[in-house]
Legacy VTK file of the C-alpha trace (Angstrom):
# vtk DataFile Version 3.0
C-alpha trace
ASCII
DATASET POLYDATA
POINTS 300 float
-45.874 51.300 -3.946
-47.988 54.507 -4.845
-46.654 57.280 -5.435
-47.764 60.831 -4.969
-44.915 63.030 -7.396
-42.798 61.387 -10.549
-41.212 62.405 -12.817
-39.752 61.265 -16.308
-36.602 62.564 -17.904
-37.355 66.168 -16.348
-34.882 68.363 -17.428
-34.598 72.506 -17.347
-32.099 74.394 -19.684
-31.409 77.919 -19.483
-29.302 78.569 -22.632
-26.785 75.802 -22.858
-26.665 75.588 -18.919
-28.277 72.349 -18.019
-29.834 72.843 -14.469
-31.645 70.094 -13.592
-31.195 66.992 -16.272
-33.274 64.173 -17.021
-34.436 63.220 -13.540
-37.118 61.092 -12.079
-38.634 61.500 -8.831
-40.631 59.159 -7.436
-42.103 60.522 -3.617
-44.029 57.794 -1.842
-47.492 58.651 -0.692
-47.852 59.594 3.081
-43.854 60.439 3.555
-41.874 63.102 4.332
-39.334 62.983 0.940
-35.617 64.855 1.608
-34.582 66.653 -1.322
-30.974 66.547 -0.957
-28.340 68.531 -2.659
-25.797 71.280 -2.213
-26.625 74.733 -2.784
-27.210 75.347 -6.730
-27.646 71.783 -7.294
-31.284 72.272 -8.587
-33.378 71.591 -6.462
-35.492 74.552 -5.875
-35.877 74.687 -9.554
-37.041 70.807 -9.671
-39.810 72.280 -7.213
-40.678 75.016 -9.546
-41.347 72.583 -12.368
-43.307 70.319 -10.135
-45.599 73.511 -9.010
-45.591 74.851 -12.484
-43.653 78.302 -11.637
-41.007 76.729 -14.273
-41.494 75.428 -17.021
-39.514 71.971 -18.163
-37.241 72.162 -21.141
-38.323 68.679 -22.043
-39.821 65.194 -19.230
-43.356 64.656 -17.702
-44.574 65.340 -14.304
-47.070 63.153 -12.442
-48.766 64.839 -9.202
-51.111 62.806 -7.435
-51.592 60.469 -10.069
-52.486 63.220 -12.986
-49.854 63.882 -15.963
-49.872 67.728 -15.594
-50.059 69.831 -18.625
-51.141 73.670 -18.906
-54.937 72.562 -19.202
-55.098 70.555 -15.811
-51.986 72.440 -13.686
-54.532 74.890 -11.668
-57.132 72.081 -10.720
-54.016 69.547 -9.602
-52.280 72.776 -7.860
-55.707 72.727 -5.658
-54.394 69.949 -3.714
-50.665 71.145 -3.293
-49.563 73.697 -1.076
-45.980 74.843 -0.947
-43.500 77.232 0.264
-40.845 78.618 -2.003
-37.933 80.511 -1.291
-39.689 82.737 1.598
-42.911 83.033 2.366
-45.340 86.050 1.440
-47.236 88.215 3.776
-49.233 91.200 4.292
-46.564 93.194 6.788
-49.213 95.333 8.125
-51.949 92.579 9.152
-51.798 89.965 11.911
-51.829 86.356 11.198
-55.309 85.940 10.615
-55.772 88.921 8.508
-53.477 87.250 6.552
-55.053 83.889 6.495
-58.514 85.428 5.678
-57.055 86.552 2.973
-56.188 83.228 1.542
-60.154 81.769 2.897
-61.468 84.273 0.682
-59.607 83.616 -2.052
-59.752 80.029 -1.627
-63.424 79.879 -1.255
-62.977 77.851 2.546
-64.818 77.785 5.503
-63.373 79.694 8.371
-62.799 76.785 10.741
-59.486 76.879 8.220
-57.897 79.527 10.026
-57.996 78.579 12.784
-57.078 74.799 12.615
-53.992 76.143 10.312
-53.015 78.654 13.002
-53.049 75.690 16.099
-51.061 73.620 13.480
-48.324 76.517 13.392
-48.536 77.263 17.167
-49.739 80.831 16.066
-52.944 81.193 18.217
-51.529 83.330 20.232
-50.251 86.317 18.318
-53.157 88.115 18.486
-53.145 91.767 16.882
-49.496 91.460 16.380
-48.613 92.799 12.502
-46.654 90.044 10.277
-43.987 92.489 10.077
-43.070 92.449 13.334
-42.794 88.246 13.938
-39.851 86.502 13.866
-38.205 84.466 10.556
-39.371 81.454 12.078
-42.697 82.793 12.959
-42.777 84.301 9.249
-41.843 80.661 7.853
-44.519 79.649 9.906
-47.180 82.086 8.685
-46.288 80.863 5.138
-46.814 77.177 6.020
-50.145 77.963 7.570
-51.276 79.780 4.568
-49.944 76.459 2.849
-52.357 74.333 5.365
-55.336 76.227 3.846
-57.360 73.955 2.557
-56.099 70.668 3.654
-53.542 69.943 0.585
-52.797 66.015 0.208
-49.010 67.357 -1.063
-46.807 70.042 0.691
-43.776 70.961 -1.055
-41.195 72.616 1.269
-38.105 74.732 0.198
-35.389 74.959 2.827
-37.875 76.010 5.465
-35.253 75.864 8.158
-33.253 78.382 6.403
-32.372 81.384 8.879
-33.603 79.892 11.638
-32.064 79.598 15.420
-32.163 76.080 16.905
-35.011 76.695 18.606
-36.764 77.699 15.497
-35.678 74.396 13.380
-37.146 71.985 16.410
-40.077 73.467 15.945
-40.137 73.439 12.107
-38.833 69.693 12.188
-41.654 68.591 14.599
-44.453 70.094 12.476
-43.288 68.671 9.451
-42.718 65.074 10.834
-46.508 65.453 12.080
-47.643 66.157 8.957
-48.186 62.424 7.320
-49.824 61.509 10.302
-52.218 64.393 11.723
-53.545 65.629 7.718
-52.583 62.195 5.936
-50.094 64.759 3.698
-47.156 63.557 1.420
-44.268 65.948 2.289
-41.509 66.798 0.117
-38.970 69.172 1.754
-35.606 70.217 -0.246
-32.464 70.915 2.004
-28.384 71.245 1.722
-28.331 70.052 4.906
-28.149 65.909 5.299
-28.430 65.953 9.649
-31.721 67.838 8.968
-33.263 65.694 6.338
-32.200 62.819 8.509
-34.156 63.682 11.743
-37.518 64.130 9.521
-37.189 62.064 6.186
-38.423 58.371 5.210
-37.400 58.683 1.975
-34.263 60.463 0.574
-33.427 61.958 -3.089
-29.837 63.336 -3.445
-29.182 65.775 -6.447
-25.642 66.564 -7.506
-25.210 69.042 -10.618
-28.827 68.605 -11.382
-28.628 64.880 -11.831
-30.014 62.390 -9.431
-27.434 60.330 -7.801
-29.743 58.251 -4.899
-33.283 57.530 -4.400
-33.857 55.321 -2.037
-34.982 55.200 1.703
-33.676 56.473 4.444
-32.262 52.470 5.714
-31.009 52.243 2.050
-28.803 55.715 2.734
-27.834 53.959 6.344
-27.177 51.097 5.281
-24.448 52.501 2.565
-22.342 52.877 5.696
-19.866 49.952 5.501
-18.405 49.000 8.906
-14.815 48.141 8.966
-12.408 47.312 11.906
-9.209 49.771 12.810
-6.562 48.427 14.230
-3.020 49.997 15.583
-0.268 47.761 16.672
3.299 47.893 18.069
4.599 46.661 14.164
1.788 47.488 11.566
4.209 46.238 8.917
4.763 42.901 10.201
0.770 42.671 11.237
-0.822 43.789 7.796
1.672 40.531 6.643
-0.043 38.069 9.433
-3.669 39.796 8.375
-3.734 39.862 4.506
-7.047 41.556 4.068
-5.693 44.656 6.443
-4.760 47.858 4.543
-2.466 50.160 6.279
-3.605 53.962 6.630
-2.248 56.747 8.659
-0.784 54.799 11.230
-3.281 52.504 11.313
-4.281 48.926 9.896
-8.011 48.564 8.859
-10.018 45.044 8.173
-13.116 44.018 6.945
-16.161 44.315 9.658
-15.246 41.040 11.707
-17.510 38.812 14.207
-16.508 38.578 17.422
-14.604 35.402 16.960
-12.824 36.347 14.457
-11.159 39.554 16.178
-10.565 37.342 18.885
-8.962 35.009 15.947
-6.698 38.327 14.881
-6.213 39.343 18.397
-4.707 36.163 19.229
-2.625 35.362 16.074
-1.000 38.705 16.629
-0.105 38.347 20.319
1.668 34.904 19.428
4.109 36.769 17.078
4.770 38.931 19.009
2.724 42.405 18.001
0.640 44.120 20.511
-2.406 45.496 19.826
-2.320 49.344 21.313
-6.156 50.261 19.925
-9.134 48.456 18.669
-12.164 50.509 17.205
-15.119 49.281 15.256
-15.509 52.235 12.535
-18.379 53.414 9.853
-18.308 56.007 7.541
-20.958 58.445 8.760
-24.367 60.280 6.512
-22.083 62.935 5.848
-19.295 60.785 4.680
-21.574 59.048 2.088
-23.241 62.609 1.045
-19.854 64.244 0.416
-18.913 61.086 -1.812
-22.154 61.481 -3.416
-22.327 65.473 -4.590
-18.958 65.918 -4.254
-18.884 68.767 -2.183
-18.399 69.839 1.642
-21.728 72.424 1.387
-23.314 70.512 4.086
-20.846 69.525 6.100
LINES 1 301
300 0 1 2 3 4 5 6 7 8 9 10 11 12 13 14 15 16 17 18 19 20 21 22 23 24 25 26 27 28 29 30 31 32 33 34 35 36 37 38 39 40 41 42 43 44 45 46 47 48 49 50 51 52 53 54 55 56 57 58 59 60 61 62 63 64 65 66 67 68 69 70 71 72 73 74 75 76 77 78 79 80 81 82 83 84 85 86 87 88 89 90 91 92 93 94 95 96 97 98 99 100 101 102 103 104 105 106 107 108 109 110 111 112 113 114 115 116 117 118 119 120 121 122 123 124 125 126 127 128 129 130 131 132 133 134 135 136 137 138 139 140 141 142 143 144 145 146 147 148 149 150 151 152 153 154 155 156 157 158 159 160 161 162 163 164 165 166 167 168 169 170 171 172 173 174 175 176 177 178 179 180 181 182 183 184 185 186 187 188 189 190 191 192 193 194 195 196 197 198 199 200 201 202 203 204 205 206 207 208 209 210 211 212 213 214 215 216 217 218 219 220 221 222 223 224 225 226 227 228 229 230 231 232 233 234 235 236 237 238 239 240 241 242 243 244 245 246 247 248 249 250 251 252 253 254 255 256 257 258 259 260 261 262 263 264 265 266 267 268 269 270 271 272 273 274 275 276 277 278 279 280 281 282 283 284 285 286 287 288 289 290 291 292 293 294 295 296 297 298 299
């Protein structure tokens, strides 16, 4: 598999504070990468080191296949466009004042803007000043100026942050298009696991700035062990006729069974006697296996 970010033992100190500590990314090309991890678990500073706003304490960084170093950061940076913490505007200049601002800078053709703005949904704000739109129009306006340019990477802190439902629709929609409308790799941090898991492929969970999964999505998924619940007239005579069945809370739980063999249970309970009152088919959910993970109820 090719990959678009890695990363080798990268690891940020601030005195003897260990932030983020020895880890290694590796973001698939043409994905949209979750960034997992509860508030102050590092992840917006991984995404500084990766963009060269901080600078590791020790580990390499690979972005679009170049090892970046201070001599080559600015000419690998020409292909990334991010969002950080909140986006930056001109208050007192519409959309595509803004946006000309970054052409001109940039050195692009102005078709830019205006592909950027469709790609927002901002075509329509006319003579509006920045300072006057919405958050989510504001997180918006900092993803178009992002756009400019066509990066093959966009790197995406919280960008749902703030936002009313409405809002985070229409930020998860434009990020899931992405991959497929600019061929972009997208890597998008959040504390959040229900709103990595309506946009992400892939999935990296940080926990006390050490990664604790990589994997993709169906790997996280698939961590969710079924098991079958059980509550009877006489758990205590039961869990004796079912000897892998642990009793909890009232309840008697069992390995995930096949069909015959719950019938098998079913029936060797009835003919001693027991009655079965309830029957459910259980998994631990996403945010079961995330709060095992960090360690923490932040995104719950």
């Amino acid at each position: 598999m090719d990959y678009c970010i890695t990363t080798d033992r990268l690891t940020k100190r601030y005195g003897q504070e260990v932030s983020v500590n020895r880890i290694g990314l590796a973001v698939p090309i043409g994905t949209v990468y979750g960034f997992l991890g509860p508030n102050g678990a590092g992840k917006t500073t991984t995404m500084k080191m990766l963009l060269g706003l901080v600078h590791p304490t020790e580990g390499d960084i690979c972005v679009l296949g170049q090892n970046v170093n201070e001599k080559n950061r600015l000419s690998v940076l020409r292909n990334v466009g991010s969002l950080i913490d909140s986006p930056s505007y001109y208050g007192h200049l519409t959309a595509r004042e803004n946006l000309e601002i970054v052409r001109s800078l940039r050195g692009l053709p102005k078709g830019e803007i205006d592909a950027a703005l469709d790609t927002v949904r901002l075509t329509g704000t006319g003579n509006k000043q920045a300072s006057k739109f919405s958050l989510g129009m504001k997180q918006r306006l900092g993803i178009a100026a992002a756009l400019m340019g066509r990066p093959k990477l966009m790197i995406l802190d919280e960008p749902t942050n703030g936002l009313d439902p409405a809002g985070i629709q229409e930020m998860r929609e434009l990020i899931k298009s992405l991959p497929a409308q600019y061929g972009m790799t997208v890597m998008v941090s959040s504390h959040l696991l229900s709103e990595i898991g309506q946009i992400a492929d892939h999935v990296g969970i940080i926990r006390k700035g050490e990664l604790v999964f990589q994997d993709t999505l169906a790997s996280l998924h698939a961590k969710s062990s079924r098991h079958l619940a059980l509550r009877t007239s006489d758990n205590e005579r039961a869990a004796t006729l079912l000897p892998n069945s642990k009793g909890t809370d009232g309840w008697l739980t069992l390995p995930q069974l096949t069909d015959e063999q719950a019938a098998e249970a079913s029936l060797l309970l009835a003919q001693n006697g027991i009655g079965i009152m309830r029957m459910e088919q259980r998994e631990k959910s996403l945010e079961d296996i995330f709060l095992e993970m960090t360690g923490t109820e932040a995104a719950l």
